[in-house]
N, C-alpha and C positions, 0 to 999 in steps of 0.2 A: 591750722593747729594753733598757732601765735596769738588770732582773734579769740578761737575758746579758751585759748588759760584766759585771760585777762578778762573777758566775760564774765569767768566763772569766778576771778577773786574778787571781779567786780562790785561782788554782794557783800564784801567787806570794804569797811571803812578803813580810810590810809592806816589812821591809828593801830585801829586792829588789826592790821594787815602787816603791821612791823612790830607789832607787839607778839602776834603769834610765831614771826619768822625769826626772832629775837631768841625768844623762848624757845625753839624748835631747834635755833643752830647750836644753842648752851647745850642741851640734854645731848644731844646727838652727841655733839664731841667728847660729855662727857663720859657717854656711855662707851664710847670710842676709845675712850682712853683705858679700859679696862683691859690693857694685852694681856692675851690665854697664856705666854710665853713668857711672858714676865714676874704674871702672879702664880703660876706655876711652877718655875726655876727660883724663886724668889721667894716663897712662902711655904711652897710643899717641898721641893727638893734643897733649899735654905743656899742653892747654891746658883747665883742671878745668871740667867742664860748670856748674858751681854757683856760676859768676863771669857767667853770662851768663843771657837772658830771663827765666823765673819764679825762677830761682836753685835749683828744684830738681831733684835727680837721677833723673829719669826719661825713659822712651825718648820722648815727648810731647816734653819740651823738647831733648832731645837732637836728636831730629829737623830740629825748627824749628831750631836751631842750626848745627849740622855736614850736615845733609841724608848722603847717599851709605850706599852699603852697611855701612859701620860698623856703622850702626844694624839690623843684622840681628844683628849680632855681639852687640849691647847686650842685644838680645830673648832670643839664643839662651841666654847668660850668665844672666838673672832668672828663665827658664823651666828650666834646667838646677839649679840650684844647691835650687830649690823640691822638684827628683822627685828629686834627690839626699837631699835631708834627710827627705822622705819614705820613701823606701825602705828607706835606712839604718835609720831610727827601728823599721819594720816587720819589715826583716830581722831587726835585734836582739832585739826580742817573740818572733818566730816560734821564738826557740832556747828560748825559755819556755814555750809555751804553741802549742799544739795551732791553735789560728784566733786572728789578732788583729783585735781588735774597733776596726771605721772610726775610734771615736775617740780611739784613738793619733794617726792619720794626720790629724785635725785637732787634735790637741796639737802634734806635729812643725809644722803650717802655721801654729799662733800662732807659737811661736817665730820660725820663719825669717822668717814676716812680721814680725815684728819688728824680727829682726834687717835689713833691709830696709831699715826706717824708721830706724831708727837703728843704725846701724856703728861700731861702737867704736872701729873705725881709720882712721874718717873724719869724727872731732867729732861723731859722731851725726846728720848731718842725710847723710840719706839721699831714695827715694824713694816712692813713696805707695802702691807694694803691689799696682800694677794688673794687673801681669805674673806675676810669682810669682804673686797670688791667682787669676790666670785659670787657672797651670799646675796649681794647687793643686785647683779644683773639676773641673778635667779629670779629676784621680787619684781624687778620692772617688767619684763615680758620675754614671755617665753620662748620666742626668735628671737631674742636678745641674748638669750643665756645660752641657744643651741649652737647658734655663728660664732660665739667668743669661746665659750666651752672647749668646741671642734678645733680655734683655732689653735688655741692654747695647746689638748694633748697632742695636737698633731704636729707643734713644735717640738715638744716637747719627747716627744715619738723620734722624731728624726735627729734632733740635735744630742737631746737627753741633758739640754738644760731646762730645769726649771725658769730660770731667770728670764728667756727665752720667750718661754711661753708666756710667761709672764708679760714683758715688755710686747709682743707681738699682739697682746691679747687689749693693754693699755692702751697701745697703739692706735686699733681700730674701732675702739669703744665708742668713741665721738662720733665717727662716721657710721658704722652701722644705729648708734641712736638718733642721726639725722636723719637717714632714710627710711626707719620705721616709723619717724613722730614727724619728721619735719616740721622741726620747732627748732628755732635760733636757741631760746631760751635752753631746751633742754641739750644741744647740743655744747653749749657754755659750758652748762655744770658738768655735764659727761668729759668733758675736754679738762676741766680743773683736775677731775679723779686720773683719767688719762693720764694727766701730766705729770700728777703727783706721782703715781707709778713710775713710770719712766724715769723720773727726776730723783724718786729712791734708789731705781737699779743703775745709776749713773757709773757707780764703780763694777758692777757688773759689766755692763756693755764695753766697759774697755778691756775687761780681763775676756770676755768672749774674743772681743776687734784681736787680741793680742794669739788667742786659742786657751789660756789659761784658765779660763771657770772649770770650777769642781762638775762632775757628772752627777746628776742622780742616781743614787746605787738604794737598793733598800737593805742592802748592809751596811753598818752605821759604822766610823771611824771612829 
């Protein structure tokens, strides 16, 4: 797998080869930085989701906060914004190169994750990647997205924390993409998203270690 990516960017000149990865990580993040939960609590409800419960920008708190269909709106926005900077990233490759190799398309999902977590044109406190990254392993492959999926509600089933599944799901992203690609490369990038997850639910995992995380209820406080 390692020999055909590099085969295949092979037909690009170094130049062009950091000129489009340049260009690809800009848009991505900044498409990423577009939080559903921020420009939503922040422009349409006038009142910023990240003055209220865990204080951060995601559809989890938003929910428990504002409840009502908003909050599809919030979904639709984190999930869009992810297959947009994907696609983009892909289209652009594809004017280069003959097949573009999966790990563009987890280079574009560090980025936007990123940008995500931190939005440049909102102090950087963004939210924890759980949406984008869900719409993110839908795009890579679809054993990719049935093993993480699965693991996810099935935490999330037992515990009835989201956070949970979340982390549980971060967790194993790296490794379930090594053994479907077996690619260093693509295991790298899967491992940055990975990590950024984890590394957002950091206050979670000790209010879990502790027993204190909030349960998911679809009754909103």
């Amino acid at each position: 797998m390692e020999q055909e990516l590099w085969a295949q960017l092979g037909s690009i000149s170094t130049n062009q080869l950091i000129l489009l990865l340049t260009l690809s990580a800009v848009w991505s993040y900044l498409l990423g930085c577009f939080n559903g939960a921020v420009i939503v609590s922040k422009y349409i409800l006038k009142d910023d989701i990240r003055n209220h419960g865990s204080g951060n920008a995601g559809m989890t708190n938003f929910y428990r906060t504002f409840g009502g269909k908003l909050t599809f709106l919030v979904i639709g926005l984190d999930i869009v914004k992810m297959i947009v900077a994907v696609l983009l990233t892909e289209h652009v490759f594809s004017l280069y190169l003959s097949e573009v190799p999966v790990a563009i398309r987890y280079f574009a999902g560090v980025f936007c994750t990123f940008g995500h977590m931190f939005p440049v044109m909102f102090q950087f406190r963004g939210g924890k990647g759980v949406l984008s990254g869900g719409a993110l392993i839908c795009m890579l492959d679809w054993r990719i997205a049935v093993i993480l999926l699965s693991i996810f509600f099935i935490a999330v089933i037992i515990t009835k924390w989201i956070s949970f599944g979340s982390c549980c799901a971060g967790f194993m992203f790296p490794f379930i993409s090594y053994y479907i690609y077996s690619s260093i490369s693509v295991f790298l990038l899967s491992l940055i998203v990975g990590g950024l997850i984890l590394w957002q639910h950091s206050a979670n995992i000790k209010r879990m270690i502790r027993k204190e995380e909030h349960k998911f209820s679809f009754k909103r406080k």
